[in-house]
C-alpha positions in Angstrom: 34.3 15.4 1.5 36.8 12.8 0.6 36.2 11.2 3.7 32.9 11.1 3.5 33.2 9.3 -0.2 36.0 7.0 1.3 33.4 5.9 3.9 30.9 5.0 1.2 33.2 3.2 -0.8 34.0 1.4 2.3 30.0 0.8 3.3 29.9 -0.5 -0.2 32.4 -2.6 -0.5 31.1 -4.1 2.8 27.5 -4.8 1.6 28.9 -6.7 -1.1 30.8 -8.7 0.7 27.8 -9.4 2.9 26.0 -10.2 -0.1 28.5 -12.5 -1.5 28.5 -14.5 1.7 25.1 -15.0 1.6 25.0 -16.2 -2.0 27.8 -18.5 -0.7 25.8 -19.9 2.3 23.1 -20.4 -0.1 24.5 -22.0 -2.5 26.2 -24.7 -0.2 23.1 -25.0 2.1 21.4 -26.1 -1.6 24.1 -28.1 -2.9 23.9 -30.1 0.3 20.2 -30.7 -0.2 21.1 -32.4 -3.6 23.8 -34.5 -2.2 21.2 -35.7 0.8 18.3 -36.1 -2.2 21.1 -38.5 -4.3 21.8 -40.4 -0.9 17.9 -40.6 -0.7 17.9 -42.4 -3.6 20.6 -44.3 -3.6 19.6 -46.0 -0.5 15.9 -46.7 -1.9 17.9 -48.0 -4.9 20.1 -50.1 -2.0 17.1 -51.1 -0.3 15.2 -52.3 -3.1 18.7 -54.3 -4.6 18.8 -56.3 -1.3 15.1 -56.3 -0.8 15.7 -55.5 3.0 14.2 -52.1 3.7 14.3 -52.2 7.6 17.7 -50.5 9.1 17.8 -52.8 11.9 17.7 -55.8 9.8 20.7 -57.7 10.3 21.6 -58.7 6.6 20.8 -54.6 5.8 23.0 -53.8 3.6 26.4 -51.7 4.6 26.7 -49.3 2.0 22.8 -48.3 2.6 23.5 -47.3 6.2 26.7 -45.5 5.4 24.8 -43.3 3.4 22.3 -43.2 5.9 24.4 -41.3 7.8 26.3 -39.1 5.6 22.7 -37.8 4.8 21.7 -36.9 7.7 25.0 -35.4 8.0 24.4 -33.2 5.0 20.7 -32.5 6.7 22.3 -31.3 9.5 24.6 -29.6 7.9 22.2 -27.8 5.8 20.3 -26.8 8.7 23.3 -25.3 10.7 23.9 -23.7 7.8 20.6 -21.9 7.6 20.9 -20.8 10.8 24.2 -18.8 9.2 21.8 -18.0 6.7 19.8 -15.8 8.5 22.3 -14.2 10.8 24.6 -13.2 7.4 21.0 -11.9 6.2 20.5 -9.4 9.4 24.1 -8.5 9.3 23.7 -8.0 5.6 20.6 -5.6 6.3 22.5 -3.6 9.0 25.3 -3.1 6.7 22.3 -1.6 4.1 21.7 0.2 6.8 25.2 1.9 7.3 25.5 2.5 3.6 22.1 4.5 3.3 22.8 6.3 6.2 26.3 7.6 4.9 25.1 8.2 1.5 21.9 10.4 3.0 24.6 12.4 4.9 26.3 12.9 2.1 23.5 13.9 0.2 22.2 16.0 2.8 26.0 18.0 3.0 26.3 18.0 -0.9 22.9 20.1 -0.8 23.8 22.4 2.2 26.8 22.9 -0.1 24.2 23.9 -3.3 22.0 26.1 -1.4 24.9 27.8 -0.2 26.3 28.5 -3.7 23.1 29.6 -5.0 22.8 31.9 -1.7 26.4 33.4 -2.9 25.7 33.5 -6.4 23.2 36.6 -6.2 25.2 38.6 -4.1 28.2 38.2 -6.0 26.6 39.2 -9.2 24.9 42.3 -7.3 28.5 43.0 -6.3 30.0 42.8 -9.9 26.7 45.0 -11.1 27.9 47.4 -8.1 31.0 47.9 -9.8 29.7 47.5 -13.1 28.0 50.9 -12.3 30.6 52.6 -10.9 33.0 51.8 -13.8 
């Protein structure tokens, strides 16, 4: 039975990790959402300074392309990332998986064990009432 808890311990220990790497991807897929929404305004905020809102202008100003592109940067980012997302999600359900199928095996063993106690149990005491009588 030990190794049978030791694999549990070890299924668990694996689903949290799972989990905690989701929480991670999700947590930088949504701080990279904020930093693209700041550079979303900030370039308005650009654009409306110079009063030049077309990228191809020449006189556009430099800082508003710069962050132009370290949004979509952060977009892209963000969406690679998601893509993560979900494949840390399946692996995160398969490890559910493996954990609920140990712990049902070792559910199923710890009751084979019960019934088989219980089955002893009787005959024991019918053998101590054997004696008993004799005595």
């Amino acid at each position: 039975m030990k190794s049978r808890e030791s694999l549990i311990r070890l299924k668990k220990f694996q689903v949290e990790e799972k989990r905690r790497k989701v929480a991670q991807i999700e947590t930088t897929t949504a701080e990279f959402e904020r930093m693209a929404g700041d550079l979303d305004r900030e370039i308005a905020a650009e654009q409306e300074r110079a009063g030049i809102h077309d990228p191809g202008h020449f006189a556009y100003p430099t800082y508003a392309k710069a962050a132009m592109t370290r949004r979509d940067n952060l977009r892209r980012s963000a969406q690679e990332l998601r893509t993560q997302l979900d494949d840390a999600k399946a692996v995160l359900g398969e490890a559910f998986e493996e954990l609920k199928k140990a712990e049902l095996l070792d559910e199923r063993d710890q009751m084979r064990e019960r019934v088989a106690e219980s089955s002893r149990e009787p005959s024991e005491l019918g053998h101590f009432g054997l004696v008993r009588a004799r005595i």
